[in-house]
C-alpha angles and dihedrals in degrees: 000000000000130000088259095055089043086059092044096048091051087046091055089049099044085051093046094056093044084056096048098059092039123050109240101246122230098213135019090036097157102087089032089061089047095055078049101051082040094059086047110053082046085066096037139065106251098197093058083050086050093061105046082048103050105031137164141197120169113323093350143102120194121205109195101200087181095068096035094064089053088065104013106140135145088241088069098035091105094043091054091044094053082053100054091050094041094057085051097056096044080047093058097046084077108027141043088224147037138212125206116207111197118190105199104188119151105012123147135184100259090046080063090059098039088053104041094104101063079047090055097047089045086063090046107045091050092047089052097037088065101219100123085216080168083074105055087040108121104176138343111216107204105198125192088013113202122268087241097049104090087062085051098045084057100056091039112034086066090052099052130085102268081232098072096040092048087063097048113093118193121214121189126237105314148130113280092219094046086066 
């Protein structure tokens, strides 16, 4: 077994047994699956997490959005973020250019609310790291975009700098090592 299933396996249990003890609600599940995430980065080691969910070869950063819902929690926010930034910079030792990979199974839109906030301290620790890591971004890859994302695209593409949409690539439901 290698050392990812391992993780994952530790991160189940520690979820089944969350669940045990605690009735899996119907509705308002949100804070619920916070107190969860919570219980489970307190049994796991979240620097081994950190990096399954924020990886690199070569040029590329992956982001695995299926195992950072399993542990997503404001308490790990920075720590996901330092790693983030960290990748990048190792990334950048070596190229002129990165690449960001973002699995998105999974998602749903009130995942999106529940995890704006890591979204929101991503944007302001690189604004105030100083880095400019926008400007060495070459291209950002969505897999298994969301079945609600086509109506979003449209409200936000035409927001954005043409810059930036010109650099994110959708790729329909797939396998993100197929790619």
């Amino acid at each position: 077994m290698n050392s990812g299933d391992d993780i994952l396996e530790k991160i189940q249990k520690a979820k089944q047994d969350y669940y045990s003890e605690n009735q899996k609600n119907i509705f308002f599940k949100n804070k619920q699956k916070l107190e969860c995430a919570s219980q489970v980065v307190q049994q796991i080691d979240i620097n081994m997490v950190c990096e399954k969910i924020v990886s690199y070869d070569k040029n590329c950063l992956f982001f695995n959005y299926p195992l950072f819902k399993l542990i997503a929690t404001p308490q790990i926010y920075i720590e996901l973020a330092n790693r983030a930034f960290f990748v990048t910079a190792e990334i950048l030792k070596n190229y002129s250019s990165y690449d960001i990979n973002l699995d998105l199974q999974g998602i749903t839109m009130s995942a999106v609310e529940r995890y704006k906030g890591f979204i929101t301290l991503m944007s302001a620790e690189g604004l105030k790291n100083g880095q400019n890591y926008l400007k060495s971004l070459n291209r950002v890859y969505i897999y298994n975009p969301p079945s609600f994302a086509e109506a979003g695209y449209k409200i936000i593409f035409p927001l954005l700098d043409p810059i930036i949409t010109s650099r994110i690539v959708i790729i329909p439901k797939t396998n993100i090592k197929d790619a």
